[in-house]
Chimera marker file (.cmm) of the C-alpha trace (Angstrom):
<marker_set name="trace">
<marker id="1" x="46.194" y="23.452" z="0.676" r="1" g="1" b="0" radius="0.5"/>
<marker id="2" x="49.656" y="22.736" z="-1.304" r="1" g="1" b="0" radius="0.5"/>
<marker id="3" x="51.376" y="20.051" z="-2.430" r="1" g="1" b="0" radius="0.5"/>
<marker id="4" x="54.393" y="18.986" z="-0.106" r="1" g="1" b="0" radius="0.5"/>
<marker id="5" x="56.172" y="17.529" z="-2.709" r="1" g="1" b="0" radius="0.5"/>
<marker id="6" x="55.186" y="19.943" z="-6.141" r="1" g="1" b="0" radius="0.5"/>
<marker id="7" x="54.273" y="22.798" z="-4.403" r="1" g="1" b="0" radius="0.5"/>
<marker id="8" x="51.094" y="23.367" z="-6.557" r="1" g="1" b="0" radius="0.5"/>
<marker id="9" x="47.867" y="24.204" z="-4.854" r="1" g="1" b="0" radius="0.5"/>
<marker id="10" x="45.463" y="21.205" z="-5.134" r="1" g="1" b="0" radius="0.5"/>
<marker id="11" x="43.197" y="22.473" z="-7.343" r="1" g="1" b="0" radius="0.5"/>
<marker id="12" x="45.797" y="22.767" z="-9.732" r="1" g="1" b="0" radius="0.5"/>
<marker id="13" x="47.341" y="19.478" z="-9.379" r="1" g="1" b="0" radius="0.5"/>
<marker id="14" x="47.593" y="17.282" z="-11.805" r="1" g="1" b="0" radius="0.5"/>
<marker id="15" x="48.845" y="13.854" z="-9.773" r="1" g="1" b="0" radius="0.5"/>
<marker id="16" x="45.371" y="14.123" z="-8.472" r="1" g="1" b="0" radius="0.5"/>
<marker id="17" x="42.618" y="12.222" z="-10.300" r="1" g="1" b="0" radius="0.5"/>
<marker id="18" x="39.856" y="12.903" z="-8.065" r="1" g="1" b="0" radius="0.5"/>
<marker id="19" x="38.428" y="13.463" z="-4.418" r="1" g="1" b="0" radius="0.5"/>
<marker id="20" x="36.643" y="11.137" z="-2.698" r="1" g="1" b="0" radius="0.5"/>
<marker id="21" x="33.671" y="12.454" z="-0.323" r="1" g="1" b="0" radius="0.5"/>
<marker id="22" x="33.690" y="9.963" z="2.140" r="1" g="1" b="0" radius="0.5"/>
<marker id="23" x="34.536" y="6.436" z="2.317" r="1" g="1" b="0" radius="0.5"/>
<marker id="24" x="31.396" y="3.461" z="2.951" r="1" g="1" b="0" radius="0.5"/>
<marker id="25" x="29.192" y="5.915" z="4.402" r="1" g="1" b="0" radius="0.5"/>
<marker id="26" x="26.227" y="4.313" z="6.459" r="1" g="1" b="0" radius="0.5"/>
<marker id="27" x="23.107" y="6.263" z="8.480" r="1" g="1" b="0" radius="0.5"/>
<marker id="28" x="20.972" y="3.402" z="9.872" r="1" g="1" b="0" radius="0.5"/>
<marker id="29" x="17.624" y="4.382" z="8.950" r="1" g="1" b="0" radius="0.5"/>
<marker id="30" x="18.140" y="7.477" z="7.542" r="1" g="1" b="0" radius="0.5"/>
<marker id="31" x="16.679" y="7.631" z="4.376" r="1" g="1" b="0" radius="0.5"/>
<marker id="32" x="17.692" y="10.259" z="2.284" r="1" g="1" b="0" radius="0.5"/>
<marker id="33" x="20.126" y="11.887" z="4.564" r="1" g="1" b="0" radius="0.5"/>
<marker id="34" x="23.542" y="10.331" z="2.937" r="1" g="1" b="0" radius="0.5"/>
<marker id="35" x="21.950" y="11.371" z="-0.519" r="1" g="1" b="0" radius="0.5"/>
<marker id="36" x="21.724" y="15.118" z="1.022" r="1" g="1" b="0" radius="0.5"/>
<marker id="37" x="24.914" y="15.136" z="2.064" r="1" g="1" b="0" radius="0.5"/>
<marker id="38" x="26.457" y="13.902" z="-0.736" r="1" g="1" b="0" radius="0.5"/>
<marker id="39" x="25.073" y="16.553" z="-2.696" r="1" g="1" b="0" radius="0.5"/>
<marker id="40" x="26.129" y="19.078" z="-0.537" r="1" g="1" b="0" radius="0.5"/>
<marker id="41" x="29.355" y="18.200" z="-0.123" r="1" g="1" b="0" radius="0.5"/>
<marker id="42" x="29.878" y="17.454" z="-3.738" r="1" g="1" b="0" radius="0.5"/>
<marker id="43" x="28.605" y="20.724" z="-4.522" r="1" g="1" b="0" radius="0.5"/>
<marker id="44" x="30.802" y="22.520" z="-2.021" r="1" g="1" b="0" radius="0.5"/>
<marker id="45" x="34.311" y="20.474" z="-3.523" r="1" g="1" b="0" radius="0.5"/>
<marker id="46" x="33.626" y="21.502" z="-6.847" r="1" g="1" b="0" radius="0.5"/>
<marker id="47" x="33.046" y="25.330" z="-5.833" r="1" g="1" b="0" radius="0.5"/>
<marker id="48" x="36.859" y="25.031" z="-4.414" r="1" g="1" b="0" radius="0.5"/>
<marker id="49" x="38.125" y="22.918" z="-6.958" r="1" g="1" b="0" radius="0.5"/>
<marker id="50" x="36.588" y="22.685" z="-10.502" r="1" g="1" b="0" radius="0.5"/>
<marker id="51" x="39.291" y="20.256" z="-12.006" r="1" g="1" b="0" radius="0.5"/>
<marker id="52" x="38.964" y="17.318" z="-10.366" r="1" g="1" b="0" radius="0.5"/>
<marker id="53" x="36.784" y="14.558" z="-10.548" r="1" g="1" b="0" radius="0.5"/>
<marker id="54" x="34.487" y="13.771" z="-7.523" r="1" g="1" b="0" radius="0.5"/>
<marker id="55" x="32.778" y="10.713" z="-6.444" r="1" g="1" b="0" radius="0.5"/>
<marker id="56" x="31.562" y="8.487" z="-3.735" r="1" g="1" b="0" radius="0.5"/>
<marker id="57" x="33.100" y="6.046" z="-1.933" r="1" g="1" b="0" radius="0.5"/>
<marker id="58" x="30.229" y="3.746" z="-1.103" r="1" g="1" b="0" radius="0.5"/>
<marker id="59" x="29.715" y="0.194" z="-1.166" r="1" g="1" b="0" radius="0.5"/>
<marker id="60" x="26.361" y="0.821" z="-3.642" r="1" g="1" b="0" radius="0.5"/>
<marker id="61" x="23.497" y="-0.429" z="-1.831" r="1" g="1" b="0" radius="0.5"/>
<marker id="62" x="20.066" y="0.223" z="-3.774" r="1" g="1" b="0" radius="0.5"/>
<marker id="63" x="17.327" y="1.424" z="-1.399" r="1" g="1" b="0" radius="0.5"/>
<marker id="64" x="14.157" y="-0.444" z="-0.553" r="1" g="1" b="0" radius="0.5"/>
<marker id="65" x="12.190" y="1.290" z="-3.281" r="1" g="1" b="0" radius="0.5"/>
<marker id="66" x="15.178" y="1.236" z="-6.284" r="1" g="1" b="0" radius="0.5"/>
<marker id="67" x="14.183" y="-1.009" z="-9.361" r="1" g="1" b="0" radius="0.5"/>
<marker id="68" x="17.354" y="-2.737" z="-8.439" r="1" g="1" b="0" radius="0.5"/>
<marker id="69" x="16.560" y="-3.426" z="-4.869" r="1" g="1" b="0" radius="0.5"/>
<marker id="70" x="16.718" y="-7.045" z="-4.967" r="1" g="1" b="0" radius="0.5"/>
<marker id="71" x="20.775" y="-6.764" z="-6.553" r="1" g="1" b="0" radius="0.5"/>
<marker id="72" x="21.418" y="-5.678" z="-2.694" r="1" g="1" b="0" radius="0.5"/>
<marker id="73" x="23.404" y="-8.612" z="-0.729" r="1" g="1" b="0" radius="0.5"/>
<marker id="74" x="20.963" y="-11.076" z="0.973" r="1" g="1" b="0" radius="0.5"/>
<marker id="75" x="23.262" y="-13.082" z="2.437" r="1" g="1" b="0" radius="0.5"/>
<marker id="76" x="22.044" y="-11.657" z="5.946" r="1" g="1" b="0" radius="0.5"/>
<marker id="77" x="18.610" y="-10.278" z="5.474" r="1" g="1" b="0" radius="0.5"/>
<marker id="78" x="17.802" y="-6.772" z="4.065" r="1" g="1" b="0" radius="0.5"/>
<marker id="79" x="20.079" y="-5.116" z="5.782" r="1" g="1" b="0" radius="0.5"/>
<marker id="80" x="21.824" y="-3.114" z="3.256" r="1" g="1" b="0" radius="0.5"/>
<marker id="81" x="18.773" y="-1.127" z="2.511" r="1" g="1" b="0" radius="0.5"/>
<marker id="82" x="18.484" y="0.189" z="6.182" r="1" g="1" b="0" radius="0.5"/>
<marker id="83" x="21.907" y="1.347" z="6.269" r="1" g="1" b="0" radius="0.5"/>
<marker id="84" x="21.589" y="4.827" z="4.413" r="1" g="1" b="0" radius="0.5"/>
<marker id="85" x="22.823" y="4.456" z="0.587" r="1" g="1" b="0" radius="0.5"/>
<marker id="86" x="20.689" y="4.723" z="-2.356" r="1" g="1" b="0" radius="0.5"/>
<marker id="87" x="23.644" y="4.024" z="-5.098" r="1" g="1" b="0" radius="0.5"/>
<marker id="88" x="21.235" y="5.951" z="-7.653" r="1" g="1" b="0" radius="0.5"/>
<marker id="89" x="20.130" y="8.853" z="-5.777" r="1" g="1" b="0" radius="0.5"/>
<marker id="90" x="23.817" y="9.101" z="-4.212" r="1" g="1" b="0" radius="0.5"/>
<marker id="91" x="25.046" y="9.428" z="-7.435" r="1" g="1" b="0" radius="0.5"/>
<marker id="92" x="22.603" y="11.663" z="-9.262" r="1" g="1" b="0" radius="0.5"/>
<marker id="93" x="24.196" y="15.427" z="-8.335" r="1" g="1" b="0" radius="0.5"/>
<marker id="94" x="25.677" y="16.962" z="-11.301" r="1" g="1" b="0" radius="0.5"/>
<marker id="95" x="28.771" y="17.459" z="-9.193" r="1" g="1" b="0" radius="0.5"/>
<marker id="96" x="29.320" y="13.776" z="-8.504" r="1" g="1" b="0" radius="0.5"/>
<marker id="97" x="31.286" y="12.731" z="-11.987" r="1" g="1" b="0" radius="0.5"/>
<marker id="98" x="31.538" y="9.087" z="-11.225" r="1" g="1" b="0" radius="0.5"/>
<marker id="99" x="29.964" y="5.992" z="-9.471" r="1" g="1" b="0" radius="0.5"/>
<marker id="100" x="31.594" y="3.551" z="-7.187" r="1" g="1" b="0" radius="0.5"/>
<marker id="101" x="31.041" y="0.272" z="-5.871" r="1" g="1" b="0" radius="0.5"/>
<marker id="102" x="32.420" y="-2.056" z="-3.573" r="1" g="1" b="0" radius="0.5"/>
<marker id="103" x="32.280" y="-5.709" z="-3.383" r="1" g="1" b="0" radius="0.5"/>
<marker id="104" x="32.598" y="-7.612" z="0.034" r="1" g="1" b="0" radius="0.5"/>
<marker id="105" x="31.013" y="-10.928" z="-0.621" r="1" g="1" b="0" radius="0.5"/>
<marker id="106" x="32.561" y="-12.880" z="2.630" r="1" g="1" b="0" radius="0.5"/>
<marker id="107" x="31.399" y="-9.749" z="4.772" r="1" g="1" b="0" radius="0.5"/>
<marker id="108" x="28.096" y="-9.924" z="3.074" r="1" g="1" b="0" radius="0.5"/>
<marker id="109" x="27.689" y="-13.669" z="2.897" r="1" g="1" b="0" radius="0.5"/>
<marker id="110" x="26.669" y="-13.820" z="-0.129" r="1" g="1" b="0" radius="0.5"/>
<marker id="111" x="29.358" y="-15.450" z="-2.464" r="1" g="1" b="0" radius="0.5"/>
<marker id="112" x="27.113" y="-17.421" z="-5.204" r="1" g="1" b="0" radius="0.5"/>
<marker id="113" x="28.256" y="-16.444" z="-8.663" r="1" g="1" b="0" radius="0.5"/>
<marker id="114" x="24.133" y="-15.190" z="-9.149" r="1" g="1" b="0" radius="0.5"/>
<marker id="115" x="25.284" y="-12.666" z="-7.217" r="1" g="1" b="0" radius="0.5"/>
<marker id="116" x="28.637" y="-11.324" z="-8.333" r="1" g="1" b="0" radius="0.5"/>
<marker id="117" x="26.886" y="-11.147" z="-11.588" r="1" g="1" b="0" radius="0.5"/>
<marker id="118" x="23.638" y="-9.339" z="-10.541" r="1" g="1" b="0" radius="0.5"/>
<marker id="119" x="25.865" y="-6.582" z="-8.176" r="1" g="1" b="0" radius="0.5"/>
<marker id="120" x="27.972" y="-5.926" z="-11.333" r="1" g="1" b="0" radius="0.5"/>
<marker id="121" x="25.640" y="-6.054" z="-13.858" r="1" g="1" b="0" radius="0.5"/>
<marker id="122" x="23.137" y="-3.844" z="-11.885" r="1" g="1" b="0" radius="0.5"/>
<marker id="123" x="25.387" y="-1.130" z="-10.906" r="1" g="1" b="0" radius="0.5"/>
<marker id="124" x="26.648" y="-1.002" z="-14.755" r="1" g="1" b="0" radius="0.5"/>
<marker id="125" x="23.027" y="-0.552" z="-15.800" r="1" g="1" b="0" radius="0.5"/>
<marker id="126" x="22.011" y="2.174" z="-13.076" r="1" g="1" b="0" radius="0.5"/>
<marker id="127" x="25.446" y="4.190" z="-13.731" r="1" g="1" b="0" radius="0.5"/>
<marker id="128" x="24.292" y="3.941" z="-17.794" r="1" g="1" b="0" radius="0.5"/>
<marker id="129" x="20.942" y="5.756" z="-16.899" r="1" g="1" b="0" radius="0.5"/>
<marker id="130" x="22.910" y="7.977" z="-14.990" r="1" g="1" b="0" radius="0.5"/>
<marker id="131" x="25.468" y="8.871" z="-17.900" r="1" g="1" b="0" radius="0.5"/>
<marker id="132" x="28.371" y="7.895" z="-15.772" r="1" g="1" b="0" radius="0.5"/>
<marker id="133" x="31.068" y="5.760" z="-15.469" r="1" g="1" b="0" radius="0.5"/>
<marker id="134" x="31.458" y="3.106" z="-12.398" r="1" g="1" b="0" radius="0.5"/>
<marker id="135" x="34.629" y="2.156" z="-11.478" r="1" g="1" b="0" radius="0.5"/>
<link id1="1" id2="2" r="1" g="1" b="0" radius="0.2"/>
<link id1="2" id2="3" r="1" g="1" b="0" radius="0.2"/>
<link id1="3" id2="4" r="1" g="1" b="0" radius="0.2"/>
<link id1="4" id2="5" r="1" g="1" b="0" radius="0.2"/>
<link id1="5" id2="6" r="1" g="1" b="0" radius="0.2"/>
<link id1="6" id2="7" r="1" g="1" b="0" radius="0.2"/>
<link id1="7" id2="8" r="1" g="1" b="0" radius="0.2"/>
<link id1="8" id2="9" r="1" g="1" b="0" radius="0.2"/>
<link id1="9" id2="10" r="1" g="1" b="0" radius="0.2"/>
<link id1="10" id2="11" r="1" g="1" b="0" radius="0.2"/>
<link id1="11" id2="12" r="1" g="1" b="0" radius="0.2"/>
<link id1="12" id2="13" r="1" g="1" b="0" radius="0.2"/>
<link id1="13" id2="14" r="1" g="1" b="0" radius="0.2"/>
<link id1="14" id2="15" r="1" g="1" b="0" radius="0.2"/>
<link id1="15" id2="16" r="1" g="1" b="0" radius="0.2"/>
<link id1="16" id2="17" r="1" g="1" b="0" radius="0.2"/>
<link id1="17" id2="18" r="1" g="1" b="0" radius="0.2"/>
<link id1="18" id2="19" r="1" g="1" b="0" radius="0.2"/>
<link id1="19" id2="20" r="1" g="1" b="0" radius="0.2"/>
<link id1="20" id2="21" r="1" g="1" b="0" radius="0.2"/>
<link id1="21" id2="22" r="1" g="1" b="0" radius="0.2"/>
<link id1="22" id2="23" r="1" g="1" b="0" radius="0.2"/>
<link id1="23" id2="24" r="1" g="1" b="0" radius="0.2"/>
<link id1="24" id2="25" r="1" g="1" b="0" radius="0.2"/>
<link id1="25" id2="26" r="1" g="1" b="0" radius="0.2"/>
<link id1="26" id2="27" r="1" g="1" b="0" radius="0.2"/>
<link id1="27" id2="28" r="1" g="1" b="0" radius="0.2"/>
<link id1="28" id2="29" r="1" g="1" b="0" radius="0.2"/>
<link id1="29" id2="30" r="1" g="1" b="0" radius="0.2"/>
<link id1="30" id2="31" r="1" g="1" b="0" radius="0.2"/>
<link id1="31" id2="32" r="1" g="1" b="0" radius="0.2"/>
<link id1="32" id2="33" r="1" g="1" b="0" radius="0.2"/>
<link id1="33" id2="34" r="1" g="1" b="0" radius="0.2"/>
<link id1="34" id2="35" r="1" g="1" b="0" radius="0.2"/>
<link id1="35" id2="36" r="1" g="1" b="0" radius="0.2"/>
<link id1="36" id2="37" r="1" g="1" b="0" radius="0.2"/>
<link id1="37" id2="38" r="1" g="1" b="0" radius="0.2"/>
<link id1="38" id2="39" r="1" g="1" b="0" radius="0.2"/>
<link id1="39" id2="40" r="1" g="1" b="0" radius="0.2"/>
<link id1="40" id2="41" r="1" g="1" b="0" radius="0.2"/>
<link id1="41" id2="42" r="1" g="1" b="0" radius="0.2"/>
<link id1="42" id2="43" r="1" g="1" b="0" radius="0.2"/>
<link id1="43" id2="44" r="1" g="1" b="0" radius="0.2"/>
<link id1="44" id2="45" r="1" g="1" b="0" radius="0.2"/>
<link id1="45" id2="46" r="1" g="1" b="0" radius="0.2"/>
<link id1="46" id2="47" r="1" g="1" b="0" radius="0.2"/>
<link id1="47" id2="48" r="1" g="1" b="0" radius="0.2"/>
<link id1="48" id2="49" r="1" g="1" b="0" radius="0.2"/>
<link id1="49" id2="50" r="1" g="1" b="0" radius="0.2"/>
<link id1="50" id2="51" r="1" g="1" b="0" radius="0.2"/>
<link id1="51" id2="52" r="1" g="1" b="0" radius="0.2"/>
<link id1="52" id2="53" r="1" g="1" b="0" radius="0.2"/>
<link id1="53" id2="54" r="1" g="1" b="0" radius="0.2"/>
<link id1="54" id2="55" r="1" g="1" b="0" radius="0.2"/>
<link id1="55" id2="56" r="1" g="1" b="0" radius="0.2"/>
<link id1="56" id2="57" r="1" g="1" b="0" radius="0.2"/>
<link id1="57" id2="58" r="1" g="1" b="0" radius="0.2"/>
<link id1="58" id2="59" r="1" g="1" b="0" radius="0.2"/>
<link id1="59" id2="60" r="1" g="1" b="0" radius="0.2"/>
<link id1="60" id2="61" r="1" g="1" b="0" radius="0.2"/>
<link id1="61" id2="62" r="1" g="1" b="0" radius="0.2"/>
<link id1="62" id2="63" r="1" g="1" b="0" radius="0.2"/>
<link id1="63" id2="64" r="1" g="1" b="0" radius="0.2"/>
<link id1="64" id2="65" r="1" g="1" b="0" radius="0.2"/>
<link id1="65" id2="66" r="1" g="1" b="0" radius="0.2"/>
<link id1="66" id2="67" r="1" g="1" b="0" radius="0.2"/>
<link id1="67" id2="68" r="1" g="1" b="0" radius="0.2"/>
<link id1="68" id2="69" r="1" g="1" b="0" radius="0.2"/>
<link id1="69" id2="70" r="1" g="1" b="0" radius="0.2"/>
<link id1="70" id2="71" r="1" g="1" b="0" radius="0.2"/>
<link id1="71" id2="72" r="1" g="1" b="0" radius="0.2"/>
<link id1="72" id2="73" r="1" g="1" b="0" radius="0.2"/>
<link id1="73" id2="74" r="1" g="1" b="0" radius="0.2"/>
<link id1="74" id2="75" r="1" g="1" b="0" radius="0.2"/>
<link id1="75" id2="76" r="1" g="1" b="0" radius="0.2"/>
<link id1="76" id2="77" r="1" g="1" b="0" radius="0.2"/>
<link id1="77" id2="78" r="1" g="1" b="0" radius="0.2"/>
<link id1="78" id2="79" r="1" g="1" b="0" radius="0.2"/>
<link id1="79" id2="80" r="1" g="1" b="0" radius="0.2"/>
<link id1="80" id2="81" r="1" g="1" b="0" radius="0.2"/>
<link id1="81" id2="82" r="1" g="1" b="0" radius="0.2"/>
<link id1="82" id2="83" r="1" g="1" b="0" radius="0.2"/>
<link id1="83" id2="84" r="1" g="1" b="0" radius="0.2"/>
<link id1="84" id2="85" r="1" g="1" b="0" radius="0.2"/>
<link id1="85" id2="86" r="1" g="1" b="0" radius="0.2"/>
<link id1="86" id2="87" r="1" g="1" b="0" radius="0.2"/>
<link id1="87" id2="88" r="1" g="1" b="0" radius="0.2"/>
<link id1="88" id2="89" r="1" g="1" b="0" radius="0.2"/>
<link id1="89" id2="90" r="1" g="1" b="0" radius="0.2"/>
<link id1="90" id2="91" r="1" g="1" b="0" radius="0.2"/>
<link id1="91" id2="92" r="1" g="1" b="0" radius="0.2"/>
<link id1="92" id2="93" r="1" g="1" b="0" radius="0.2"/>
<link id1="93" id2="94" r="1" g="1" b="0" radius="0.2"/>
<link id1="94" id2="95" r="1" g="1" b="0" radius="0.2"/>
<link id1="95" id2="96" r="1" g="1" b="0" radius="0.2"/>
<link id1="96" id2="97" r="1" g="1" b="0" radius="0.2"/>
<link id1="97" id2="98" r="1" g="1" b="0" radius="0.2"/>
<link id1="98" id2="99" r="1" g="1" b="0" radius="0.2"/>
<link id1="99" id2="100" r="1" g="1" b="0" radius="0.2"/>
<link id1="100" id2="101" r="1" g="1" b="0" radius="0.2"/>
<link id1="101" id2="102" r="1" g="1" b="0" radius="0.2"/>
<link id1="102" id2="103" r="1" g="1" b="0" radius="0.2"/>
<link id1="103" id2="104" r="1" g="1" b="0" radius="0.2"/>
<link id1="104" id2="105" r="1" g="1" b="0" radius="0.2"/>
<link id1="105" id2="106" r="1" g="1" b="0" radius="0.2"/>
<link id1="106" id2="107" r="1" g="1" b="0" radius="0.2"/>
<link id1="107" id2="108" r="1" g="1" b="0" radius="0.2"/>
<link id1="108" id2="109" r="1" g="1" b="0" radius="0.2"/>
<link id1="109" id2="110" r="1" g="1" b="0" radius="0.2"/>
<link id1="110" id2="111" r="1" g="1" b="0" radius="0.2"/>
<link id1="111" id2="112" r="1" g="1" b="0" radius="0.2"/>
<link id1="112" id2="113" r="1" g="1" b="0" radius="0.2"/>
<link id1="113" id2="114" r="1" g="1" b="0" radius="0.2"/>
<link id1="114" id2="115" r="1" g="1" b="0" radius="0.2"/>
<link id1="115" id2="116" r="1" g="1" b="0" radius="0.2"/>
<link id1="116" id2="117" r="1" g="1" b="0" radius="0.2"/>
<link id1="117" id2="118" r="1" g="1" b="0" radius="0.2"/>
<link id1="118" id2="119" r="1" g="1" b="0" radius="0.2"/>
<link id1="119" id2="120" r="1" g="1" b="0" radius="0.2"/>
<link id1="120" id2="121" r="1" g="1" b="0" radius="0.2"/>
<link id1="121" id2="122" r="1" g="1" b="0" radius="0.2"/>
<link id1="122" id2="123" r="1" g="1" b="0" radius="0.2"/>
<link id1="123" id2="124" r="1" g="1" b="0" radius="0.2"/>
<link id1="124" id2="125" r="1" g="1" b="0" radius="0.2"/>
<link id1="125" id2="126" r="1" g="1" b="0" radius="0.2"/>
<link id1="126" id2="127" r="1" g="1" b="0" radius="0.2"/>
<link id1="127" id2="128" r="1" g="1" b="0" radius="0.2"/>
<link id1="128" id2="129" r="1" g="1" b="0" radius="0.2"/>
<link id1="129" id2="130" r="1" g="1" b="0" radius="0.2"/>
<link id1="130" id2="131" r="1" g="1" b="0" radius="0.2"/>
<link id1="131" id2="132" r="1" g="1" b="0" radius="0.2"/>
<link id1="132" id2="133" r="1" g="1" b="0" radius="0.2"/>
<link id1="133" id2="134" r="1" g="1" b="0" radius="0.2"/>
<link id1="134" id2="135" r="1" g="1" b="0" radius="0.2"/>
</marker_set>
């Protein structure tokens, strides 16, 4: 595909920073699935275009069994770790260069300052083991 406006190819475009897979993605009960995919896909972007950055656009719920598990919002029961994500193993291809998170205390109901605190600081912690970046 080509630029509109530069005419370069997108691969070699350099007003693009990075590609984003897929934006929140859930699979209710379906461990391990979204991780696949991810890996896939990630895989399959960088075969077409090696100089960009890829990542995930997910809100970075830990699953059930992640040491960070309990960093998930509560505000509504254990929800978040039926819905799919597994912020570690989502982010753990070679071919994913960077984590993401996303913060929706209202939607969550959870809005203490405990926490903002433990969301942020876990993610931080997780992405460090992973040797990447979290924006």
């Amino acid at each position: 595909r080509t630029n509109a406006v530069n005419g370069r190819v997108y691969r070699d475009d350099p007003t693009i920073a990075a590609w984003n897979l897929v934006n929140e993605p859930r699979c209710y009960q379906c461990s391990g699935s979204v991780s696949s995919w991810i890996s896939t896909m990630a895989a399959y972007v960088k075969s077409l275009d090696a100089n960009h950055l890829v990542t995930v656009g997910e809100e970075g719920f830990f699953g059930s069994s992640s040491t960070w598990a309990n960093s998930d919002p509560m505000g509504i029961g254990s929800w978040a770790q039926s819905e799919g994500q597994d912020f570690v193993s989502d982010h753990s291809s070679a071919d994913v260069d960077y984590a993401t998170i996303h913060f929706w205390p209202n939607n969550w109901h959870d809005t203490s300052s405990s926490f903002v605190s433990s969301w942020i600081s876990s993610h931080a912690t997780a992405s460090s083991q992973l040797g990447k970046p979290v924006v």
